[in-house]
N, C-alpha and C positions, 0 to 999 in steps of 0.2 A: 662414506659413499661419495663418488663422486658427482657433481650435481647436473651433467647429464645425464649421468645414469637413472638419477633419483627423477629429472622430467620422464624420461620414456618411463620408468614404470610406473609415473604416476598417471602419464596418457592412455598407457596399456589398461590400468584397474578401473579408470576413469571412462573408456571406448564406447561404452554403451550407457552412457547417461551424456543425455541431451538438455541444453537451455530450450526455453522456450521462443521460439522465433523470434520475436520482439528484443530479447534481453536485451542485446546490447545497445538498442535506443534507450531502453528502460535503464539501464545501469547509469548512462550518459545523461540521457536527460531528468535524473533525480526523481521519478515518478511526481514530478513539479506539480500536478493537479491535486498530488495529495500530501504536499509537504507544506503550506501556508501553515503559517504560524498561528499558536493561539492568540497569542496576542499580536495589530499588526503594528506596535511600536516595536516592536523586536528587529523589526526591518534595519532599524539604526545598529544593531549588533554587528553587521558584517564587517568582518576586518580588514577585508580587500583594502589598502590603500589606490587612492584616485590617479596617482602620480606613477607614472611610468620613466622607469632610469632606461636611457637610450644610449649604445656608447658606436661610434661609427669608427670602422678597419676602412683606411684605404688601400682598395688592391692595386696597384700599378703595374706597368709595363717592367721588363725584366731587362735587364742593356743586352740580351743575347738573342731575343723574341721582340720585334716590334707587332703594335696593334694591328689588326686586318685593316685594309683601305677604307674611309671613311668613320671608323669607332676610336681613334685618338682621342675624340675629347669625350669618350661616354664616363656615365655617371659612375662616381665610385660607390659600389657593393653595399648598403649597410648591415652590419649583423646588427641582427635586433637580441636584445635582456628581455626577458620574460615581468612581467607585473611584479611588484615589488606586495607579498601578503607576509603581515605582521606572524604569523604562525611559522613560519617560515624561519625564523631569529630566536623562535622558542623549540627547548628542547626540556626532556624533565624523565621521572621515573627512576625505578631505585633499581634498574640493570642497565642505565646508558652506560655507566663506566666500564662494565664489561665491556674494554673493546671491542677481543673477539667475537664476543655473542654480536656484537651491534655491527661487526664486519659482514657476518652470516648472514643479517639479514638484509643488507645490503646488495649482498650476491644475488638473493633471492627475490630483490626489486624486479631487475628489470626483466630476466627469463620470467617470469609472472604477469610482466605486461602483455608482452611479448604474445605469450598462449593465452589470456584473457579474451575472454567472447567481444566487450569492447573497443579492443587493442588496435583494427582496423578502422573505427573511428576517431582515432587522435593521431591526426597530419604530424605533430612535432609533439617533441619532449623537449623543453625547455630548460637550462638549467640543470642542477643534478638533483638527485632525490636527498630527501632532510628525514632523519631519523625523529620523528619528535616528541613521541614517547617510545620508553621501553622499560617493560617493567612485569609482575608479577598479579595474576588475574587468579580467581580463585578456580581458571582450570586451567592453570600455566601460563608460563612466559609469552608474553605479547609483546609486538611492538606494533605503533602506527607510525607508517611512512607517506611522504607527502614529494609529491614533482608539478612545475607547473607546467601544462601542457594544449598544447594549441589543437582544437577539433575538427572537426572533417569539412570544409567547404561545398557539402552537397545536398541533395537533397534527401538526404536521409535523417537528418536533423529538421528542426525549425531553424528558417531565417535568419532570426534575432538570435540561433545560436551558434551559427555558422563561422566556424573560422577564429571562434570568443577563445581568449587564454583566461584556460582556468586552473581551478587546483582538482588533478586528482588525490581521494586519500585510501587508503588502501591499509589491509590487516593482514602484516604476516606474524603466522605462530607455526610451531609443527605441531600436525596434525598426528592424533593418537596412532601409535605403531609405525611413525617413521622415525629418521632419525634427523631431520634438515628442514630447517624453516623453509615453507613456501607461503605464497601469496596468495591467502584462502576468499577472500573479498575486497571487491574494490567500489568505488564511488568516487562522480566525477561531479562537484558542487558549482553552484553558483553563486551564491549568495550568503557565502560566511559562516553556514550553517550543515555541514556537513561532515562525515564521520561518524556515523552511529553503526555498532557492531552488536551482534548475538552470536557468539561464538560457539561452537558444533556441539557443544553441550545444550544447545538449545537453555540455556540459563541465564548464563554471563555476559551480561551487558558492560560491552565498552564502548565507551560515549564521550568523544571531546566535549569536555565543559565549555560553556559560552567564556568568551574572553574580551575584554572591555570595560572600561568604566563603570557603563549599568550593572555588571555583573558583579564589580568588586563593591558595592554595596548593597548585594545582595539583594535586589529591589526583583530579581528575575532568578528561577532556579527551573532544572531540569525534574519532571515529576515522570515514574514510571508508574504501569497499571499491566498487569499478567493478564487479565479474562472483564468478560461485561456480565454484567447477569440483567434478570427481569424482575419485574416488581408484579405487584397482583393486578397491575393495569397494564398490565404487557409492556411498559416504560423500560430502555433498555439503560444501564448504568455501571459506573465502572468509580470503583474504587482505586486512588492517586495515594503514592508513596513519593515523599522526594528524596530527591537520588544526588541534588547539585553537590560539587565536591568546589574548593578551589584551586585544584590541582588540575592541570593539565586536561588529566582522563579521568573520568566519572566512570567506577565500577560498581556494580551490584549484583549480585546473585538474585534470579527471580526463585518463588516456590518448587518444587521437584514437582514432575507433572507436568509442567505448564505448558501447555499448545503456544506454540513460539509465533505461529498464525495469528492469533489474536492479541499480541504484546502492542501497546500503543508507548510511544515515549513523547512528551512535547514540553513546550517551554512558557511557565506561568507565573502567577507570583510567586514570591518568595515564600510568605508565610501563609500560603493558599492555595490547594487544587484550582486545577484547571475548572473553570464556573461553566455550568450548564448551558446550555443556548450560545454557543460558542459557531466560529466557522466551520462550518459542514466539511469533514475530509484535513481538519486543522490537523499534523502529527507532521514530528521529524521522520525522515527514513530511518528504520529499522533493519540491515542489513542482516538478513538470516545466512548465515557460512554455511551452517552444514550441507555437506553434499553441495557445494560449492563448485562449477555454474550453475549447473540444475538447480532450477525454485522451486520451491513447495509452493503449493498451491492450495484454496481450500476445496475440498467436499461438497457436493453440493447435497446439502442436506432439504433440499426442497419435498414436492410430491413428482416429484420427475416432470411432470407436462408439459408441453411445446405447444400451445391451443390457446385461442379466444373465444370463448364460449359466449351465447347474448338467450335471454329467458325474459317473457312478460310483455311488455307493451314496447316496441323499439323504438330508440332515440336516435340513431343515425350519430354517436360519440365515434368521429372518427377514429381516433388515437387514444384510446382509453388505458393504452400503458404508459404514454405522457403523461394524462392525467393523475393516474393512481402514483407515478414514480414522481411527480412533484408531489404533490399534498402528503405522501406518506414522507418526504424529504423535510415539508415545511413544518409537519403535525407534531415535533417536538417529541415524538415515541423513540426516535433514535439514539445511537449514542455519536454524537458529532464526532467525535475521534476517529471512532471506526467507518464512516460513512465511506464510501466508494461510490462511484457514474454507475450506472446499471439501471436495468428494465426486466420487469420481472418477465417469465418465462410463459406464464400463464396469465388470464384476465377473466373474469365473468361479469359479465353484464348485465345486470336485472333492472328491468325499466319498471317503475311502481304506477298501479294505475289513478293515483295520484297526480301524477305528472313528474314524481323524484325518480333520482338512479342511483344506483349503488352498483358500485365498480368495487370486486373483489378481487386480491392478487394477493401473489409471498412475496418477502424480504428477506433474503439473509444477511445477515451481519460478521461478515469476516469468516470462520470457519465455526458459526453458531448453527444452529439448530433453524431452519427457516421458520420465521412466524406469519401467520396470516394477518390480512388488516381487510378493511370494509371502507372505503370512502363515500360519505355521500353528499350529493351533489342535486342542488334544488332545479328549481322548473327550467332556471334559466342558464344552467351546466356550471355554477358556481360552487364553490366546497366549500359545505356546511359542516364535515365534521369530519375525523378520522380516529376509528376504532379497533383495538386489537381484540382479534376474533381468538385466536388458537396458537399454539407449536402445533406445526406439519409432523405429520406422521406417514412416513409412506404403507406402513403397516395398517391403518382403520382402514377397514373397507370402506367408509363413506368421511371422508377427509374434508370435507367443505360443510358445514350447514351454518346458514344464517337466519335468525329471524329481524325481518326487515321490522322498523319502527312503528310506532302507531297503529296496529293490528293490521298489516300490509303484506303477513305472509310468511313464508320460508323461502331461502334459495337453498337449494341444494345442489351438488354436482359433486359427480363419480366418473370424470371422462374415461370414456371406455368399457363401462357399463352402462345398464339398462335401470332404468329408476320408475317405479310405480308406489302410488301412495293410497293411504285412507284414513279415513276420520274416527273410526275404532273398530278394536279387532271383530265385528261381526261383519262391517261394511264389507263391501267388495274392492278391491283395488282397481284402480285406476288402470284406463292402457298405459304399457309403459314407452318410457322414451329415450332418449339417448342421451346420456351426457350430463344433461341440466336441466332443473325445471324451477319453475315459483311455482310453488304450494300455497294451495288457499290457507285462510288463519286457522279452520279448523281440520286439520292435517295435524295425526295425533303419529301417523306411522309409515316410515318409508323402508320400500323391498329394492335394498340395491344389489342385482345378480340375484341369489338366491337367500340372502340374507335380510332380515327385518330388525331395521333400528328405529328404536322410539326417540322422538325428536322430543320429549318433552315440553313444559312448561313457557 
């Protein structure tokens, strides 16, 4: 097939799937908030050399053309050489020698920038592209190709990124039921640490290995992890396999099944998962292909709300999704790999008439199941504790109940129901109210709609 051909029908099959507005900052600027390393001596890893090779063309006057009046003695032209990166002089994989194959996907560089959501943010291409693995993944032939290329000077980047020559790296394979490699992902790095693939199998991870001295004695290795789970303390935690190779490209097949949403890869010790209490959001980019511009994205497996609810004696907590979103950040229930920036959607506020508050809200973690937490926060708005209350259900008619500390009560809340309560079933119920209430300590049963749950013990 000819390989215009094979663009238009891949733009034609492809016409109605859209990136998400952002991508191509996103692609460009490496989701950098959430690529810091677990460890931050890794910093020393980038290969980037400091030295730039400069070579200057003089252009001169032609003896048939003299210069316009006044520019005789202008400056002569310099072409600029692109950064000199050690990756760049390495090549490897047990199909480089297939020329052809390795020519194919050559062709298939730059029309793949070219149509890249990206492509409009990189002023120059520098240099030619470097083939520097090609080789055999356990769902076919790969290769990663690398160019060094100079960014957009506007405001659609950051500043400090304006204009930077960097390395794009990018995964071409052929995709299932064609016949001709294209260029299914790309990523444009900063910092020596870039390259990480999930290829449309949602499985197979291709991942340049770290390259360096630290690395060839093994003192640092790449460790993957498929899913988080919880513990009986609602404590979220993620089981590390290491994956380091010292080849090139680090491949791995993850479990069948695996939500490609929730895969973390990062870089730790050798002979040791990545250790708990780590930098919040610590993780390489894991670059999902499939369906390739289009991102998956996760679910929001919350209780749906868009509300801040307040119940009990009021404190006047301005911002009490600040608050809940740092202390639930700081409370050590998460799993720091998976952390992402985020403000929960909903808040309830119960002032104790004690003088305490407890600020409830969800967290979800990557494309998990949202869990509820409880912060509380003493006389004088400081955080004293953080509690995992629940997994969200959007299905329980009555999705919130806390019982606050020291015989202080219930919170409840059923936004968009009517909630009335009593102290047993002979009692009379309560008038009811909207939304949310604090329930005195002996509150044995609440009517949310037309339904009666017993709050227990």
């Amino acid at each position: 097939m000819d390989t215009r051909d094979l663009t238009n029908a891949l733009r034609e099959a492809t016409e109605d799937l859209a990136p998400r507005p952002d991508f191509a900052e996103a692609v460009v600027s490496g989701g950098r908030r959430r690529r810091t390393r677990t460890r931050l001596g890794a910093a020393a890893l980038a290969t980037t050399a400091a030295a730039v090779v400069a070579a200057v063309v003089v252009v001169g006057s032609t003896e048939t053309a003299a210069p316009p009046p006044g520019q005789g003695d202008a400056t002569p032209t310099p072409v600029h050489e692109p950064k000199v990166d050690t990756r760049m002089t390495l090549s490897g994989g047990n199909l480089l020698d297939d020329k052809q194959a390795t020519a194919r996907v050559i062709a298939a560089w730059t029309p793949g920038l070219d149509n890249d959501p990206a492509g409009d943010m990189l002023a120059d291409r520098l240099g030619e592209p470097h083939v520097y693995w090609h080789g055999t993944t356990p769902a076919g032939p790969a290769a990663v190709v690398m160019q060094t290329v100079r960014l957009a000077a506007d405001d659609r980047l950051p500043p400090a990124q304006r204009g930077q020559e960097v390395l794009a790296i990018g995964l071409v394979t052929t995709p299932p039921g064609t016949d001709e490699p294209r260029l299914i992902g790309l990523q444009v790095e900063f910092d020596g640490l870039g390259g990480h693939f999930l290829m449309p199998d949602d499985r197979t991870v291709v991942a340049l290995s770290p390259v360096g001295p630290d690395f060839d004695s093994g003192a640092e290795a790449l460790w993957v992890s498929d899913a988080i789970s919880y513990d009986e303390d609602g404590r979220s935690q993620r089981e590390w396999e290491s994956i380091y190779s010292s080849e090139l490209v680090t491949l791995t097949q993850l479990p069948e099944g695996t939500n490609p949403l929730n895969v973390r890869l990062v870089i730790s010790g050798g002979n040791a998962p990545p250790a708990r209490g780590g930098k919040m959001g610590a993780h390489l980019d894991l670059l999902i292909t499939s369906g390739y511009p289009a991102q998956l994205t996760p679910v929001d497996r919350g209780l749906g709300w868009k509300t801040r609810l307040e119940t009990g004696q009021p404190r006047g907590l301005e911002r009490p999704e600040e608050v809940f979103t740092t202390a639930v950040r700081d409370s050590g229930l998460l799993d720091a790999s998976s952390y992402t920036d985020d403000s929960p959607d909903w808040t309830v506020v119960a002032g104790m008439a004690d003088g305490r508050t407890v600020v409830l809200g969800e967290w979800q973690e990557l494309d998990n199941p949202a869990q509820l937490y409880a912060v509380l926060l003493d006389r004088e708005g400081r955080v004293r504790s953080v509690e995992h209350v629940a997994a969200a259900d959007r299905n329980n008619p009555l999705p919130v109940v806390y019982r606050l500390p020291d015989e202080q009560g219930t919170v409840v809340a059923a936004f968009g129901e009517q909630l009335s309560w009593r102290g047993s079933p002979s009692s009379p119920w309560s008038e009811p109210v909207d939304d949310v209430a604090l329930l005195p300590p002996d509150a044995t049963e609440v009517q949310v709609g037309s339904q009666v749950v017993e709050l227990g013990s």
